[in-house]
Each structure stands twice: as C-alpha cells, then as structure tokens.
C-alpha positions in Angstrom: 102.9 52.3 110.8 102.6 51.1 107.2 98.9 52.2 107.2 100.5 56.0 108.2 103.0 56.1 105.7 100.4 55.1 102.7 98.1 58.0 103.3 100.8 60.6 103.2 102.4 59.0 100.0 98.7 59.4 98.8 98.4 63.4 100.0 102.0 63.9 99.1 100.8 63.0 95.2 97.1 62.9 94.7 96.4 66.1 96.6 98.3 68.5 94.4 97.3 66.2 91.2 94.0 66.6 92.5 94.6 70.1 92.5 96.3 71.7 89.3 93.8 68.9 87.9 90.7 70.6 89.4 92.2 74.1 88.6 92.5 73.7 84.8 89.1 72.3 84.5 87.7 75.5 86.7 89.5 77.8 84.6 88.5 76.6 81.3 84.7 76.3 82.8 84.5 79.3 84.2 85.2 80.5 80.7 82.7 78.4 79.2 79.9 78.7 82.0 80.5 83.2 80.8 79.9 82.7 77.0 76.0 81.9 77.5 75.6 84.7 79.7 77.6 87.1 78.7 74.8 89.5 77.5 72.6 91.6 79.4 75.0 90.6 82.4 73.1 87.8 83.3 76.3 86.3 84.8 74.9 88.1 88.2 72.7 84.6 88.4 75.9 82.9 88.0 77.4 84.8 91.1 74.3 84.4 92.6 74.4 80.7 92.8 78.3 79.8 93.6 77.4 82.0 96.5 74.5 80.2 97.9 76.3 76.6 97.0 79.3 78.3 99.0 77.2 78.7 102.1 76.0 75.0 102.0 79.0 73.2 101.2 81.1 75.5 104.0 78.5 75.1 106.4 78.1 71.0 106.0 81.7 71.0 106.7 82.2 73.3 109.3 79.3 71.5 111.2 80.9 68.3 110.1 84.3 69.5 111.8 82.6 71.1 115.2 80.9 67.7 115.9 84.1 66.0 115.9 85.4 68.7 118.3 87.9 70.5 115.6 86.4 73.8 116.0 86.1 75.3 119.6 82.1 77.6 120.4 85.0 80.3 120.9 85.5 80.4 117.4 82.0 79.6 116.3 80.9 83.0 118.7 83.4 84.8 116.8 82.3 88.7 116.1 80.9 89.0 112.4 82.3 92.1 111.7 85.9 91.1 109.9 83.6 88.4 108.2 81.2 90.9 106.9 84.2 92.9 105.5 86.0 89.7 103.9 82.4 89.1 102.2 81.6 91.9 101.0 85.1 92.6 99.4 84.8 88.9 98.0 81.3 89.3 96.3 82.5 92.6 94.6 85.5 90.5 93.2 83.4 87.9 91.7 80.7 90.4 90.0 83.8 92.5 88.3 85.9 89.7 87.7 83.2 87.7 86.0 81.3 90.5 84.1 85.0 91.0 82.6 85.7 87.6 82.0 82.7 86.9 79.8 84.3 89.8 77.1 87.8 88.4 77.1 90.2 85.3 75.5 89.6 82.6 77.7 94.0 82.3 77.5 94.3 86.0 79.1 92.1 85.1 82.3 95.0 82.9 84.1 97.7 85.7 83.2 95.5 88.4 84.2 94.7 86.9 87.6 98.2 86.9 88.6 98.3 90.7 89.1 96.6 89.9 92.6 100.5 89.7 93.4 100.7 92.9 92.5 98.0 94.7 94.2 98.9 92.1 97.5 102.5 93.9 97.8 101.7 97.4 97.1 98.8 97.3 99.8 101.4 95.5 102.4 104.1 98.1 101.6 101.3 100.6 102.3 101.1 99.3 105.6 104.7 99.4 106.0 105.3 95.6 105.4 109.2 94.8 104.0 109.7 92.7 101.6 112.8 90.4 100.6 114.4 91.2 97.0 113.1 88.0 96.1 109.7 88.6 96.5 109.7 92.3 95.1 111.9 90.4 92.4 109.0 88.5 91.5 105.8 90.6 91.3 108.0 92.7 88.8 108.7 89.4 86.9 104.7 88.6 87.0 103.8 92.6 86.0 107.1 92.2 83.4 105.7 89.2 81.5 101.9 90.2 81.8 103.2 93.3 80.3 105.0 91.9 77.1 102.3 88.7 76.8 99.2 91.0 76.5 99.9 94.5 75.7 97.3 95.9 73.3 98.1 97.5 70.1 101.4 95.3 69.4 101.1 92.8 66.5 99.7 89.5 67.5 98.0 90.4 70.7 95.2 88.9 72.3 94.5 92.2 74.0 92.7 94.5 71.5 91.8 98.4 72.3 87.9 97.6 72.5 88.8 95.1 75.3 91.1 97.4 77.0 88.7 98.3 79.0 87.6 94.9 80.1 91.4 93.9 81.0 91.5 96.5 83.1 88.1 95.7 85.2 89.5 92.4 85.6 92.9 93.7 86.8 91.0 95.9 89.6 89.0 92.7 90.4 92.1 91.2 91.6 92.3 94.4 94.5 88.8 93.3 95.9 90.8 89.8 97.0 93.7 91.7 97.6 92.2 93.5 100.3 90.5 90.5 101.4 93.7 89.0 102.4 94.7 92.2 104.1 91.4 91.4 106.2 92.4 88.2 106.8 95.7 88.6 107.9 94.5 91.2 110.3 91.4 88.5 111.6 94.0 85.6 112.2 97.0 87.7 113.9 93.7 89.1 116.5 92.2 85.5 116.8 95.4 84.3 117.9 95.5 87.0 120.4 91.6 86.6 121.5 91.8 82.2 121.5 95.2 81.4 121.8 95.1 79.0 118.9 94.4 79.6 115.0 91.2 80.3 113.6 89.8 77.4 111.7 89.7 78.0 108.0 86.3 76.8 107.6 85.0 79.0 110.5 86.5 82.1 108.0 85.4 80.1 104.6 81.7 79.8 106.2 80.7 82.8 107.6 82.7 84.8 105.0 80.9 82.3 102.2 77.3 83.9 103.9 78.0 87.6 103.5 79.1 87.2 100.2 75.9 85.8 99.1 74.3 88.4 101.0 76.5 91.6 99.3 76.2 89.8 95.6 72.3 90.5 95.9 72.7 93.7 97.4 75.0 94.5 94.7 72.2 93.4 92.6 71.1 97.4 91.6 74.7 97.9 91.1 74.9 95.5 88.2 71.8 96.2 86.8 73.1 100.0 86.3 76.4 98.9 84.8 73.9 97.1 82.0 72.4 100.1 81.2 69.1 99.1 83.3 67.2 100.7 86.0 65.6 99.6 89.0 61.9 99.7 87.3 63.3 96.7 85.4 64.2 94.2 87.7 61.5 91.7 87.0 62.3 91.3 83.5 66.1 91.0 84.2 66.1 88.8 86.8 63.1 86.5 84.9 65.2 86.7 81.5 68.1 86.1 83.9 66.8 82.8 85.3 66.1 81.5 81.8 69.5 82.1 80.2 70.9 80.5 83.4 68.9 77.2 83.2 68.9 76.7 79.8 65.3 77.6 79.0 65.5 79.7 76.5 67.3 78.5 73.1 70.3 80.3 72.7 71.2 79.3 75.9 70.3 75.4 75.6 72.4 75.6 72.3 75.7 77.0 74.6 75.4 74.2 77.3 73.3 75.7 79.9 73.2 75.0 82.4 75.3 71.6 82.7 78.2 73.3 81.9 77.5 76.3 84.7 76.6 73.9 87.1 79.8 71.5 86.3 81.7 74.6 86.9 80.1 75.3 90.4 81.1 71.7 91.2 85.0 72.1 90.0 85.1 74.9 91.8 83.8 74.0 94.7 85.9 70.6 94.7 89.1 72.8 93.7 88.8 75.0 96.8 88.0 71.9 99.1 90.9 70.2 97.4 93.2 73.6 98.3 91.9 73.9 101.8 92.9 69.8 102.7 96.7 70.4 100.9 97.0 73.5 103.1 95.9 71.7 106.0 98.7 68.7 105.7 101.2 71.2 104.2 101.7 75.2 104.3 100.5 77.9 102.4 104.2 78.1 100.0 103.5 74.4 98.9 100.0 75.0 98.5 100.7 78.3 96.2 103.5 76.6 94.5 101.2 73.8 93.3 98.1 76.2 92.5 100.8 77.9 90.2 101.0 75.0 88.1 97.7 75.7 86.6 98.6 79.4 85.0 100.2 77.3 82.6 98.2 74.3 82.0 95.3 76.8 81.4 96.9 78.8 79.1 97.6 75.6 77.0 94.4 74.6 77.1 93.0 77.3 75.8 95.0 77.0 72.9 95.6 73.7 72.4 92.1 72.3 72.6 89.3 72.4 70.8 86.5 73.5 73.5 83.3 74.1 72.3 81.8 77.8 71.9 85.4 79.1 72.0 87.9 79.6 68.8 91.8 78.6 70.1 93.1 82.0 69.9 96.7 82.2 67.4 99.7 83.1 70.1 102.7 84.5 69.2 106.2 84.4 70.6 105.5 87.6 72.8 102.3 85.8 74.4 104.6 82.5 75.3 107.3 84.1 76.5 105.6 86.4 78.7 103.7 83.9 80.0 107.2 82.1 80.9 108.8 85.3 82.6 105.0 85.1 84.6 105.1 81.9 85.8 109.0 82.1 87.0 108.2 85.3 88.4 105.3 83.9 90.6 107.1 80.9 91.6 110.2 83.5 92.8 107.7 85.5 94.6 105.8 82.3 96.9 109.6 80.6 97.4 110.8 83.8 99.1 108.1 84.5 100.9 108.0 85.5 104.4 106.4 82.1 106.9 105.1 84.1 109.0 102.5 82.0 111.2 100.2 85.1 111.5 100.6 85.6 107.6 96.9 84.3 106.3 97.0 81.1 104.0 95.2 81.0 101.0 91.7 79.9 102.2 90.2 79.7 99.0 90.3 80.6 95.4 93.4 79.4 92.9 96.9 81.3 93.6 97.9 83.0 96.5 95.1 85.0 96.8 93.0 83.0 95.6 89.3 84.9 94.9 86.3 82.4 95.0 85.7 81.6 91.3 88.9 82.3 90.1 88.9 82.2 86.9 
C-alpha cells in the first residue's frame, strides 16, 4: 500500500545518504581519534575498545533478530573455527592499519584503502577465480591513479620518503581484510551447503566481532615490540595507555580525548549498521557503489576544511587527478562484478571489503 511504498522511498534515499554521510564523518574521525595517540602506540587502546563495543552492539542485535525468529539455533550452533579465522585476520588489520594511519595525511587514508581491490583480485586469481575485463580494468585503474596521486619523491606529493614506510604498512593492512573476505566467501558457499539458506550477517559480524577482541589483546606483546618495548613493561604502557586514551593526562585533553575517540567508535559503529541494513534491502554492487561515494567526499574534506589538530595539506594536479582515475576505476570494478549469490557481501567496514574501522 501507500504505507509500503513510503518506507522504500525512505531506504531508497536516506539509507545511502545515511551512509556516504556516516562514512566521511568515520574517515575524518578516525584521523582525528589517531593524532592523540599516535605516540608510544597507544592507539592499541583505541583497537582495544572498537573491539569490545563491536561485540556488544553485534550481540544486542543478533539476539534482537533470533527473538524474532530471523536467525535459525542451526546458525547460532555454527562451528567457530571460520569465525576464529575471520577474527583474527580482522584484529591484525585494524592494529596495522591504525598504527599507520596515525603517521600519515589524513587525505592519503581513503586512497590508500582502495588497494583492498588489489590484494582481493590477486588472491581470487590465486585460487583460480576469472575475472571480466571490466573488473581487471578497474583494479588497474585504482593501482593507476593511487600510483600517480601519491607517489613519493615527485614534486607536490603528500607521500614523503620518511613515510614511505608507513604507506606501505597501510597497504599490507588492506591483505589482512582481503583474506578475510576470502574466509568469508568460503564460510557462506559451505553454510549454504550445511543449512540450506544463507548465513545471517550478524551471526558472522558477532561472533567474528568476539575473536577479534580476543586476537587484538593477544596481539597485545606484538605491539608493544613494534614500539620498541618489552614485555617487563606492560604496566606502564598499558597505564600511560589508558590515560592518553581518556583524556587524563594534558596533552591528550588538549587533542580532544576522548570525545572525539569515542565519537568516532559511534560513527563507526552507526556506518557499519547503516551498511549492513542497505545491503539487506539491496545487494552487495549498490551497497559498494554507494560506499564509494565517500573516497571522494573524504579526500575533500581533508582539504577543504579546517579540522582541528590537522593542517589541510596543499594538493596538486597529480593528487586530483589520480584520485579521479581511482574513483572511476573502483566504480568500473563493483559495476562489472560477478553476482554471484555465494560471493560474500561486504559485512562490514567502508568499500568492498570493508575492514572494521576503515579509515
């Protein structure tokens, strides 16, 4: 009826507003939420608590959604071992990603993120996956613009030789979600075999949500080694941790902490929500192509606006241009796409692969 026809008008427009909307905001926070706690890599706290906040908000839902009777006990007994893998690949991706992040232009981050496309075809044509000339088209579009927008040494550049380094820790951050999705596709095609129906996305965003909280503290050790520290110092670091995070210690008051870290939990927790309902009342190409939106929008924000702890970096020709050639390339690459129903939709994260936290 008229009632019907309302609502979808509503999702057909406010859902993907919603979402480039939501998507800007998380990338420019993420940015913001980094500059605090960028030394000593206290960002681990950071981590640390979009995991836990993960696990709450996913399980509320997915409990929310197995009361109505949307999610069968088949799926809810599901074995935990392709869970434990998505998790785990997942928390690794947020630690590099972010402890990269925090040393690098807040306009690179959206660009850089893109080379998930790259590291998502090269593992399917690994595994013996074809691909359309469309879609191989466009990953060498996205590498091709990424390429001329950020290469270090050329005049202008964002990218200099001491962050080299950091660009390309954020690059391999993008293979953690890569794989990921590998995992995934693998987990829904044997679902389907196992239930005879789909998986529920929450059932994968929930469980996978509580093994990545439990690998980002196991990494813990990890980080700590990266930062020069050893194990002997753990007190201190995750005390001096804990204060930068909440804002109890000056510097860290002065920078916004923690309203801004804990408004960016919230956007990107809403943004990934906000993803999840779109793909549920459209399809994973829609989804993607709307998420695309926001490369974009960030990267104008970034140097357009006058955000607080962060200079508007000076972009030349070569950074808008490549940025262009990026964004047509990624919109080639989701359009040609195969629809496979086994292929796994984005389940979280901004793009098509869509790492928690994206920023």
């Amino acid at each position: 009826g008229g009632g019907g026809g309302r609502e979808a008008r509503v999702v057909h427009w406010a859902l993907p507003a919603l979402l480039v909307s939501a998507g800007v905001a998380n990338r420019v926070l993420n940015k913001l939420a980094l500059v605090p706690l960028a030394g000593d890599g206290h960002f681990f706290f950071l981590a640390a608590f979009m995991g836990v906040c993960y696990v709450v908000v996913y399980s509320m839902l997915l409990a929310w959604r197995s009361r109505r009777g949307l999610v069968s006990p088949a799926e809810l007994s599901y074995p935990l071992r392709p869970f434990a893998v998505i998790g785990g690949l997942e928390a690794a991706s947020l630690l590099t990603m972010l402890s990269a992040a925090a040393r690098l232009e807040g306009a690179l981050l959206p660009m850089l993120s893109q080379t998930f496309l790259v590291w998502q075809l090269a593992l399917a044509v690994l595994r013996g996956k074809r691909f359309s000339g469309g879609q191989v088209s466009g990953v060498l579009l996205v590498a091709g613009g990424l390429a001329l927008a950020v290469a270090p040494g050329a005049t202008g550049s964002l990218l200099t030789a001491d962050q080299a380094p950091f660009a390309a820790l954020y690059v391999l951050s993008m293979l953690f979600p890569a794989l990921a999705s590998t995992q995934k596709e693998a987990l829904f095609a044997e679902a389907r075999r196992r239930l005879g129906r789909p998986l529920d996305l929450f059932v994968v965003n929930s469980y996978g949500s509580a093994f990545q909280a439990v690998f980002t503290f196991l990494l813990l050790p990890v980080v700590m080694w990266t930062q020069g520290s050893g194990v002997s110092q753990l007190g201190k670091y995750l005390w001096d941790g804990l204060c930068c995070f909440t804002g109890s210690c000056p510097k860290a008051a002065a920078m916004g902490a923690p309203w801004i870290q804990l408004s960016y939990v919230a956007i990107n927790l809403f943004f990934n929500v906000t993803a999840l309902r779109l793909l549920q009342v459209s399809n994973a190409v829609t989804t993607s192509l709307v998420a695309t939106m926001v490369v974009p929008l960030a990267i104008i924000a970034f140097a357009t606006l006058p955000l607080p702890y962060l200079n508007p970096p000076a972009l030349t020709w070569r950074f808008w241009v490549g940025s262009a050639i990026l964004v047509l390339g990624q919109v080639l690459y989701t359009l040609s796409r195969e629809r496979s129903p086994q292929e796994p939709p984005s389940s979280k994260g901004e793009g098509p692969g869509g790492a928690r936290g994206g920023a």
